[in-house]
Structure formats: C-alpha cells, structure tokens
N, C-alpha and C positions, 0 to 999 in steps of 0.2 A: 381692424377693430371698428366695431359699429359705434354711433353715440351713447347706445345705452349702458354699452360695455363699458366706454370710457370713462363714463358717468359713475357708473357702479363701481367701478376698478381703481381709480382714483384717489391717492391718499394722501394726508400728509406726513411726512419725511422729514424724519429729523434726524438722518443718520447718512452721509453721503464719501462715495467713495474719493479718495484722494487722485483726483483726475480732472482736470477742467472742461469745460462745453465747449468746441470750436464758436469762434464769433460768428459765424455764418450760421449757424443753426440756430443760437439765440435771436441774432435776427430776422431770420424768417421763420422764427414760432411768432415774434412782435409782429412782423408784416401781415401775419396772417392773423389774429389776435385782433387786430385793431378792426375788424372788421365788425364787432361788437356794436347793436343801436347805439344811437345817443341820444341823450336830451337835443333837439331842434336842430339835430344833427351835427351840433358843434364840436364832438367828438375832442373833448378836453382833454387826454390824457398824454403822458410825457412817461415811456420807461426809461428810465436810469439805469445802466449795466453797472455795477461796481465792482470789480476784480482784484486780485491781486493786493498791495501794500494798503490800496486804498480802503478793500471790504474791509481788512484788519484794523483799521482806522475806525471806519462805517460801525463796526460790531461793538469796539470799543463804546462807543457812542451810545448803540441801542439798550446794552449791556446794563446800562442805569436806570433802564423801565422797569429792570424788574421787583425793585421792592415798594413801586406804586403799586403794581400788579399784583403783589404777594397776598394780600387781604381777601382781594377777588379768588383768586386761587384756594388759599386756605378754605374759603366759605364751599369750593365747589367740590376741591378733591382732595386724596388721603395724603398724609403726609408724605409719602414715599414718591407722590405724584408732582409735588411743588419743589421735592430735591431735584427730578429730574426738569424740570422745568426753567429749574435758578442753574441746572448743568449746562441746560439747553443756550442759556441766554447768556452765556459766558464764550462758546465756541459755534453758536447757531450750527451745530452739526456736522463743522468742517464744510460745509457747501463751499463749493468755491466763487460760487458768483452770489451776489445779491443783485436782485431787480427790486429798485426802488418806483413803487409808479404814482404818480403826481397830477393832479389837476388843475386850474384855474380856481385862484381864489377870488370868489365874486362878495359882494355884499348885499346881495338878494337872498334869505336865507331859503328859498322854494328853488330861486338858480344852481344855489351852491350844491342842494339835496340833490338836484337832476344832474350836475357832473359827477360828484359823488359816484351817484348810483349806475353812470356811464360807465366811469374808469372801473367799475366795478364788474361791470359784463364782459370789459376785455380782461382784466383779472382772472375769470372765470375761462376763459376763452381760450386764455393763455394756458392755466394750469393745464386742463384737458390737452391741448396739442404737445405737449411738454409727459404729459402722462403716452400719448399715442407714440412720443419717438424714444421713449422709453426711460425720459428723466423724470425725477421728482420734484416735489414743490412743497414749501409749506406758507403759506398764505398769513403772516403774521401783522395780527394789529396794534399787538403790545409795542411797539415803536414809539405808534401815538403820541404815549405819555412824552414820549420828548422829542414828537414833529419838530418843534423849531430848531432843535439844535441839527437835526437829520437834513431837513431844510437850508439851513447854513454851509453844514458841509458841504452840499450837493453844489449851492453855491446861486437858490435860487429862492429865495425869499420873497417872492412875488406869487410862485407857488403854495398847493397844498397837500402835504404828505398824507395818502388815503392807504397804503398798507405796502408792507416790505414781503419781498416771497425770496424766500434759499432758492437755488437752483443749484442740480446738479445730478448726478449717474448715482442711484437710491443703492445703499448699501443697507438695507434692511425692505421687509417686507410686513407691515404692521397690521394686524386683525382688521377684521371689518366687524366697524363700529354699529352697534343696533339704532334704527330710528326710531324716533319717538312720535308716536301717536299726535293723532288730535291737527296737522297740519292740514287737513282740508275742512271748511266748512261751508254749507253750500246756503245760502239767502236767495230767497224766490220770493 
C-alpha cells in the first residue's frame, strides 16, 4: 500500500471485532509513529496503551463527554446520527484497546500549541500505519470535555490529554466521506 492509498483508504471505526492487537504490533506501530516532526524537536508525546478491566474503567470515564457534546452534535447532524453517537460513547465500539496520547503541559500558550500540534502528527502517523497492518482507529476528541479526570486515571496530571483513538481489527467498512471544497487558497 502506497501513502496515498493509505491516505485515501483510511477510516474512522467505530465498530471493531472481538479480538485484541498483540502488544508487539501496537508497539511498533508507536515506535514507528513517533517518528512524526516536532516542535524544536522536543517530540512531547506519551501513548498510553489501556486494555483490558482498565479500558472498561477508561470508557466508563469518557462515557460522560457525551452530553457536553450533545449540543455540538445536534447543531451538526440528524437525529438518528447523535443516537448513534451517545451508542458510540457508551461501548466506544468494543475496541479493545484504547491509546490515550498525552503531551507536556507547558504555560507558554505558542509552546503548548507546538506540542499539541506534534503529538498530533504522530497521531496521524499512527492511524495510517494501523490502517496499512490492517487495523482501525478512530481518533476521538470528545474526551476532552473531561481531560482531567482521563488525566487522573492515567495517573499523570502533569500531563495533557490531546485525543483518545479505539484500536482494533475493523469490523465494519464505512463509506468514503466527500470533501469539502475551498481548502486551498493560494496568496501571491
């Protein structure tokens, strides 16, 4: 599979089979992932594997973002789309792993943007090599709404929760989504 395929080919999953990812493969998707620029090369990121009794803890947790998020939702899609959404965030798809990935919390708010947008390239990074060995991902920000308690459990509050991803062997195969215009504009 070439990048562009990966690129293109690439979904998010929210439906995953009853199987878990050997530890060795999730870690060398991470080892390879982290290879993502950084900000001034400090390369702030920290993935959290959480499996097992724990995810079921973890999901518990995230499970309470959702009717921050409700509002957002409602404004964007049909109702039939915010059911499955409040479904979603009750059993995050059966995934059996969640990767939780974390940055350095700085108080430069130009610093904190540039780790951010680090841990975010290996986010990217990851999903794709996780797409090539045939798993899925879905890339989830609605956590957020309750980083600190995500943060707590994890056990690292010095830390910054920048987004939760499901992982696991995709037991569905979801359309491909149309883009939307107007993302290039060119200044001369």
């Amino acid at each position: 599979m070439d990048l562009r395929q990966a690129i293109r080919q690439r979904r998010s999953i929210r439906d995953f089979q009853d199987r878990p990812v050997e530890r060795a493969v999730l870690e060398g998707l991470i080892r390879e992932a982290v290879w993502a620029p950084s900000a001034m090369n400090t390369q702030p990121w920290v993935f959290h594997v959480v499996s097992g009794a724990s995810r079921d803890r973890l999901c518990r947790i995230m499970s309470r973002a959702f009717e921050r998020l409700r509002p957002r939702l409602e404004a964007l899609f049909k109702k039939s789309m915010v059911g499955m959404i409040r479904g979603y965030f009750t059993h995050f798809g059966n995934a059996p792993h969640l990767v939780v990935v974390t940055t350095e919390r700085l108080d430069v708010p130009e610093y904190q943007e540039g780790a951010v947008q680090s841990v975010s390239a290996a986010i990217q990074n990851f999903s794709l090599l996780a797409h090539e060995a045939g798993l899925g991902t879905c890339w989830m920000t609605g956590p957020l709404w309750v980083a600190r308690e995500v943060e707590a459990f994890l056990g690292v509050p010095e830390r910054r929760l920048v987004a939760v991803l499901t992982v696991g062997w995709p037991a569905q195969e979801p359309p491909v989504p149309p883009r939307r215009e107007g993302a290039v504009v060119w200044v001369e």
